[in-house]
N, C-alpha and C positions, 0 to 999 in steps of 0.2 A: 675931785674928778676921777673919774674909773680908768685904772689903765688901759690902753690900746689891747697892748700887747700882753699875749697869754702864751704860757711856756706850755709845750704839749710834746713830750716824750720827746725831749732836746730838739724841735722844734717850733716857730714860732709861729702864732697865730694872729691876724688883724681882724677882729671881727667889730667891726664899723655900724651896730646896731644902735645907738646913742644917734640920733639924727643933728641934735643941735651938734653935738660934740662935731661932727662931720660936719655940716652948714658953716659954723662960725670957725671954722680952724684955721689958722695963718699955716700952710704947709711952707712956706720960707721962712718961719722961725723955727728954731729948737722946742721940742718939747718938754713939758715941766718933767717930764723922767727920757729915760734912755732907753732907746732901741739900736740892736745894731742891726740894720736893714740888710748888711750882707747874708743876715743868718735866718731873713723870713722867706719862708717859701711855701704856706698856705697862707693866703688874701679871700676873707667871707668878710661882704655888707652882702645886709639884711633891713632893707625898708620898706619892706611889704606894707600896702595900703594906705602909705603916705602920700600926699600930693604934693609933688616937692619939684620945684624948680630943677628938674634933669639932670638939664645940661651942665649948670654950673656943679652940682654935686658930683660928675662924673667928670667932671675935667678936673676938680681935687682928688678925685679918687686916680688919675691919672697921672697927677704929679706924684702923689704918696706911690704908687707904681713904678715910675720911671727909678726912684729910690731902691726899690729891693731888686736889686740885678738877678737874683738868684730864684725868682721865682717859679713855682711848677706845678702850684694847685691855685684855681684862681674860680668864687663860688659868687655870685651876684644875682639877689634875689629882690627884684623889683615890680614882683605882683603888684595890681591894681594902682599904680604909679602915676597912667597918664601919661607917662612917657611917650613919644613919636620918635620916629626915624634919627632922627639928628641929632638925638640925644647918646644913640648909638654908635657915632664916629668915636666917642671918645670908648668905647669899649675894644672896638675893632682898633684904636692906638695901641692899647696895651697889649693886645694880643700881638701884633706887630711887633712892640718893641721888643718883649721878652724872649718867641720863640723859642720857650723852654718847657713849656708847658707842657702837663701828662696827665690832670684833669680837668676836665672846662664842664662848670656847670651854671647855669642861663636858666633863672625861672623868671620868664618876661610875659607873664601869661596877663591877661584883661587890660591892654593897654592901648595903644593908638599908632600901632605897627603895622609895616604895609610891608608888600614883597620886598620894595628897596630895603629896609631893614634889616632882615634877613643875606641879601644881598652882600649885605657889608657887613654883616658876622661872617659868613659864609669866606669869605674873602680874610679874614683874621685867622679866620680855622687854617684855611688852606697853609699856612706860612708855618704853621706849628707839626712838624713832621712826627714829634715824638709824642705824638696824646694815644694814650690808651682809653681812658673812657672823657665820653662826650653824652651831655645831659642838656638836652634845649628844650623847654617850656613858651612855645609861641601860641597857648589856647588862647582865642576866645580873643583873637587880634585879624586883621585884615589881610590877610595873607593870600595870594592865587597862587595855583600851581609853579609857576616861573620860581618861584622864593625857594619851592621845596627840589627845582631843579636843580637851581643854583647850589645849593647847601648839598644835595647828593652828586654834585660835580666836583666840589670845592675838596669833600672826604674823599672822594674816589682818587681826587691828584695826591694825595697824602703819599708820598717817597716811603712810608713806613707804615704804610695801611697796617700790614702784619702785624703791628704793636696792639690794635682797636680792638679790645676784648670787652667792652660793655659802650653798648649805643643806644640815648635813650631820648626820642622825639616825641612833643608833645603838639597837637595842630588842631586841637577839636575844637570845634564851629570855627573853622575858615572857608576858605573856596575853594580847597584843593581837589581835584580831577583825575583821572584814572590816569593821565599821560605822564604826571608827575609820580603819581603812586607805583606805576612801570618803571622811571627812571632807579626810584629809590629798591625796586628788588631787585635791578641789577648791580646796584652797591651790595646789598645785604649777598650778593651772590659771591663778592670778592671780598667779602669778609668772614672765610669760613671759619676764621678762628676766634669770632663772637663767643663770649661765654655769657652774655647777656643783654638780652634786647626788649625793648618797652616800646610800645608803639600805639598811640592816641591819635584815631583818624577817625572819632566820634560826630556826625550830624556835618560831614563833608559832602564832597559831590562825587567820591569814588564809585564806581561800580565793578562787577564782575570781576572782567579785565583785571584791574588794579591790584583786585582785594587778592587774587589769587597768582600773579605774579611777587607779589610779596611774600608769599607761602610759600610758592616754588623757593625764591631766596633763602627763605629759613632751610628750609630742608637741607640747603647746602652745606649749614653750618652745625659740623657734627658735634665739634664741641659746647655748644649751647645746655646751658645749663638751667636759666632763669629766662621764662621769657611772657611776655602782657602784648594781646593784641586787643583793641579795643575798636572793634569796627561796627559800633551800632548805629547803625542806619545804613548800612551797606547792602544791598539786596545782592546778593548772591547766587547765579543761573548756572548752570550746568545742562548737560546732555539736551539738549533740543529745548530749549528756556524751563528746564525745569528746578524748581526752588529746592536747594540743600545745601547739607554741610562735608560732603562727602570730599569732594576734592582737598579742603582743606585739613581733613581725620586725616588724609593719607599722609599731606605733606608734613606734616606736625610731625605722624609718626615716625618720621625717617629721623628726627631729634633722640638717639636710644639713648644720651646723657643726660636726659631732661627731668630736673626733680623739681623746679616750680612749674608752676601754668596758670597762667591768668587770662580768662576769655570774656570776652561783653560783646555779645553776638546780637544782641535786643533788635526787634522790627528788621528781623530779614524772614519775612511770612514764608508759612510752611517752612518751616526749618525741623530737621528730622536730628533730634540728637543721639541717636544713637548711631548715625554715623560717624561720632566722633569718639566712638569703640574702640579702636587700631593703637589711637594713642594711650590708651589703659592697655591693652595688649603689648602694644611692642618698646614703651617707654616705661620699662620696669622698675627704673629710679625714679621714677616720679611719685612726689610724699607730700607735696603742696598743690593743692588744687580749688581755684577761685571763680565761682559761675553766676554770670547774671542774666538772668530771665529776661525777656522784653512784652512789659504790662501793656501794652497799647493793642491787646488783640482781643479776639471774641472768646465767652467762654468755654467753645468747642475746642476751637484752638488751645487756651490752657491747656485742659484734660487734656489734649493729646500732646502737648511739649512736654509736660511733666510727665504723664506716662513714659516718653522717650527718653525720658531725663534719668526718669529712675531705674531704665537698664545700664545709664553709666554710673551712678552709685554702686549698684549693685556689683559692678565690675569694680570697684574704687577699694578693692579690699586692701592695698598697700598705702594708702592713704592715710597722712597723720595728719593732714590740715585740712579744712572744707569750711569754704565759706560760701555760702548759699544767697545770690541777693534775691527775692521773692518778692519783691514790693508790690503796693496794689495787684494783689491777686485776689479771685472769690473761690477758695479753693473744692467748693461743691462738696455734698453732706461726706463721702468717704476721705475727702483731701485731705486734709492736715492729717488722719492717721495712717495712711497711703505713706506719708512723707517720715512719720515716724518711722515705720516699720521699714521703710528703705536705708536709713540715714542708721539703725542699730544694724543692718548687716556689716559693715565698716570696721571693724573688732578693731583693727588698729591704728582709730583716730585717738590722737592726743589733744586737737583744738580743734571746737567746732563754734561757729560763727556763723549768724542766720542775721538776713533782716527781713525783717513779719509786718514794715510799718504798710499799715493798711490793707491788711488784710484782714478776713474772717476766721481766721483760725479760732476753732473754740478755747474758751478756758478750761472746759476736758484735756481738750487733743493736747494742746501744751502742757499742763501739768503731769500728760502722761509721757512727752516727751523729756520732762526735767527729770522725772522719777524712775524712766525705763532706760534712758540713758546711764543716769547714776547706778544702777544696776547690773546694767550690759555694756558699758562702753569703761575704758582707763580713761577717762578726761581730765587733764588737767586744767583748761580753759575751757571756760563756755559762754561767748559773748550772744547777745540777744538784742536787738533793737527794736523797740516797739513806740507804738505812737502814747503821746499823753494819756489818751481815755482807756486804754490798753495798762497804762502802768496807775491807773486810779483803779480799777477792778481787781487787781492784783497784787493792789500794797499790803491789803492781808494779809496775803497768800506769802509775800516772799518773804518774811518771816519764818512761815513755816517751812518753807524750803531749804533755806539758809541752815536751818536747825537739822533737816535730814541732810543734807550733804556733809556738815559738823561731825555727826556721830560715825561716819566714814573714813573720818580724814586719816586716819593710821593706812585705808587702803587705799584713798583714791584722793589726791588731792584737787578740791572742787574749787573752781572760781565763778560764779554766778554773778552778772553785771546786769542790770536794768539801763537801760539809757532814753533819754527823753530825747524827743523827735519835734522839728519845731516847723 
């Protein structure tokens, strides 16, 4: 049997991955080795994709809880579970009993959770004054507005907000609405001393309203350092219902601490990217930058996002990361070199990361983008995602590549990945 308990820089660790070992455990007897429970204070199970009897496995995970008085990191990862609401009291137990807690991380994403769920996390949160970062994964569950009230009511009582330096909500395909999305930027408003925020409001029912009181919120928080909006399917109006990104470039830019940024703006029509300029201008630490396209449009449209797209590369000169998601695109006879030639003005990227699956990019334009990069860029990474038929054309070729980035390596350390798309 594999021990429980793992030592981690004089700390101990439960990580409760062995499902039977968890299932069948007598937690009222001794176990075959020793833990001293006064000395665990990080708690991770990990049963991602299991269909398991919940309830019962969280009420032993409850009693093993009640055991370590001393705990203050507590990580429970119950993707694709099945799980419903009631399985959840016994989480909202443990959070209750310890009231020590100063990380809470919840990936309860694909499961059979409604707002009460929610609810009664929201309600465990609330009792834990001292949490700095909170991490809640509720995708792809049944959730209405009211859940995400609740949970942005629950942090707001928090006696020690001040402490909340990284908050990270995950909600995409629920039902959530612009009147909860309003609640939640007037938390984000009182937590200016965010130094990082992740926020997954993909294929909800937010509009305008919502998406840009959220924005407003960030702007507030000057020490923000790391931060992921993910609002695609969001239509965003402005000035007399006219479609852009502009109110948002602004609010972002007012983040002058900001060295990551991760955006997924996808199917909010006419969208003008180069309004989101300000932020390359007035967020001068900013060295990580993550952009995804939204494929669902005409090919007029392309040409002119990309076009738009490629005055903020072109502004991207202090940029060490770039990741590009381009999927199903037809990028029309000049595109893909278009995209070369933008992505080499960049002199000071170190990792560049594209995904090409299903698009036309020719076997030219890419080859000259493996070769004129090796040339003009310091790349230490270069990830690449492409579809099957795409890495059958190619298998020749990468060979030969592999071979020119080799006779380099004293200058530029080259990583070249293929990766199959399913």
């Amino acid at each position: 049997m594999n021990s429980l308990a793992q030592q981690d820089q004089n700390k101990f660790t439960i990580d409760l991955t062995n499902f039977d070992l968890l299932q069948n455990l007598n937690l009222s007897n001794s176990y075959s080795f020793k833990i001293d429970y006064q000395q665990i204070q990080f708690l991770k199970v990990n049963l991602n994709n299991l269909k398991i009897d919940g309830d019962q496995i969280l009420q032993n995970l409850f009693q093993l809880a009640l055991k370590c008085t001393n705990l203050t990191s507590l990580n429970i990862c119950l993707d694709s579970t099945l799980i419903s609401d009631l399985c959840l009291v016994q989480i909202q137990k443990i959070l209750l009993n310890s009231l020590k807690f100063k990380q809470l991380q919840l990936n309860l994403s694909s499961n059979l959770i409604t707002t009460e769920g929610v609810q009664l996390i929201a309600k465990g949160i609330s009792a834990n004054v001292n949490l700095q970062s909170i991490s809640l994964n509720f995708d792809k569950n049944q959730i209405c507005s009211q859940g995400l009230k609740s949970l942005s009511s629950s942090i707001i009582s928090l006696r020690e907000l001040k402490n909340l330096n990284k908050l990270v909500l995950g909600f995409e395909k629920n039902q959530i609405e612009s009147d909860a999305a309003i609640e939640l930027g007037k938390l984000i408003e009182q937590t200016k001393q965010l130094e990082s925020l992740a926020l997954n409001f993909n294929n909800n029912k937010i509009k305008t309203e919502g998406a840009f009181k959220i924005c407003k919120g960030v702007s507030q928080c000057s020490q923000i350092k790391d931060l992921a909006l993910m609002f695609n399917n969001i239509y965003l109006i402005y000035d007399q219902q006219k479609y852009g990104l502009q109110p948002l470039g602004i609010q972002i830019s007012k983040c002058r601490l900001l060295k990551k940024l991760i955006l997924d703006l996808g199917q909010n029509s006419n969208s003008s990217y180069n309004e989101l300029l300000p932020i390359l201008t007035n967020c001068k630490k900013l060295r990580h930058l993550e952009f995804k396209f939204d494929s669902k449009i005409t090919e007029l449209q392309l040409r002119t996002e990309l076009n738009q797209f490629y005055l903020v590369i072109e502004r991207a000169i202090n940029i060490n990361y770039l990741y590009l998601n381009i999927e199903n695109y037809t990028f029309g006879t000049q595109g893909g070199q278009l995209l070369i030639n933008q992505l080499l003005k960049c002199k000071n990227l170190m990792a560049l990361q594209l995904n090409l699956i299903e698009t036309n990019i020719s076997t030219t334009d890419f080859e000259s983008l493996i070769l004129e990069s090796r040339r003009n860029l310091s790349l230490s990474q270069f990830y690449c995602t492409l579809q099957q038929s795409w890495l059958t054309q190619l298998q020749n070729n990468k060979n030969k590549y592999l071979k020119l980035f080799k006779k380099s390596a004293k200058m530029v350390k080259y990583n070249l990945i293929f990766i199959k798309s399913f």
